[in-house]
N, C-alpha and C positions, 0 to 999 in steps of 0.2 A: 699333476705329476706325483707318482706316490713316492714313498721312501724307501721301496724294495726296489723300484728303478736307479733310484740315485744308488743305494747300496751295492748292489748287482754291480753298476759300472763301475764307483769307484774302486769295489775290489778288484777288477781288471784292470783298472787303469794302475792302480798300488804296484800291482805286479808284472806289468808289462811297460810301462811308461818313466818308470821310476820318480814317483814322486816321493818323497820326504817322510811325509807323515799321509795317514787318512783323513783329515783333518782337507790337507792339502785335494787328495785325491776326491774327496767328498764337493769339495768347491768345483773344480773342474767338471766333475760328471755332472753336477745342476747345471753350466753353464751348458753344457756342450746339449743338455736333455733339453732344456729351456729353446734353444734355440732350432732345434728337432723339431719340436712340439708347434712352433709357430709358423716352420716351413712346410709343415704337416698340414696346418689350419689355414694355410693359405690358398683360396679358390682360385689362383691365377697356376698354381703347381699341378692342380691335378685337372682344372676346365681348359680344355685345349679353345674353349670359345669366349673365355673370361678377357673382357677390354687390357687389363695388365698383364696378360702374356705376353711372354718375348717371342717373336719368333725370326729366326735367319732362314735366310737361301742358302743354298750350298756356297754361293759365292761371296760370302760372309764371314764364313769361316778360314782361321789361319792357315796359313798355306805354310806346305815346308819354311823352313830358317825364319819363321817371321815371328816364335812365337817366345825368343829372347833366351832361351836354355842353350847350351851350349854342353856337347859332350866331351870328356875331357878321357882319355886313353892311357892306361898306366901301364910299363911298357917292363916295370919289374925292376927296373935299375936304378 
C-alpha cells in the first residue's frame, strides 16, 4: 500500500467525513485501504469456481419486510 494512496484518501476523508485532525483521517484511510487490499487478494472474490465462494439462489435472498429497516415518514409537523 503506498502513501500517496493513504494520502489521497485521508485528504478526502478530512474533508468530507469530518474528522479532527489528519492524523485522525490518515488512520482511517490505512484501515479502510488495508482491508480493500485483502478483499482485493482474495481468490474466492473474483474465482466464481474457488471452493470459498458464497453462492445463493434467488430464493435465498431477503424478501420484502424481512430485511429489519424500517422506513419512517416525516409528515412536516
Amino acid at each position: 500500500m503506498s502513501d500517496e494512496r493513504i494520502e489521497k484518501l485521508a485528504a478526502k476523508l478530512l474533508r468530507e467525513n469530518g474528522f479532527e485532525s489528519m492524523d485522525q483521517a490518515r488512520a482511517a484511510a490505512r484501515a479502510m485501504l488495508e482491508e480493500s487490499d485483502e478483499r482485493t487478494a482474495d481468490p474466492a472474490a473474483h474465482d466464481h469456481e474457488h471452493e470459498e465462494k458464497i453462492r445463493r439462489t434467488s430464493g435465498e435472498t431477503a424478501s420484502t419486510g424481512e430485511s429489519g429497516v424500517s422506513r419512517r415518514v416525516f409528515d412536516g409537523d
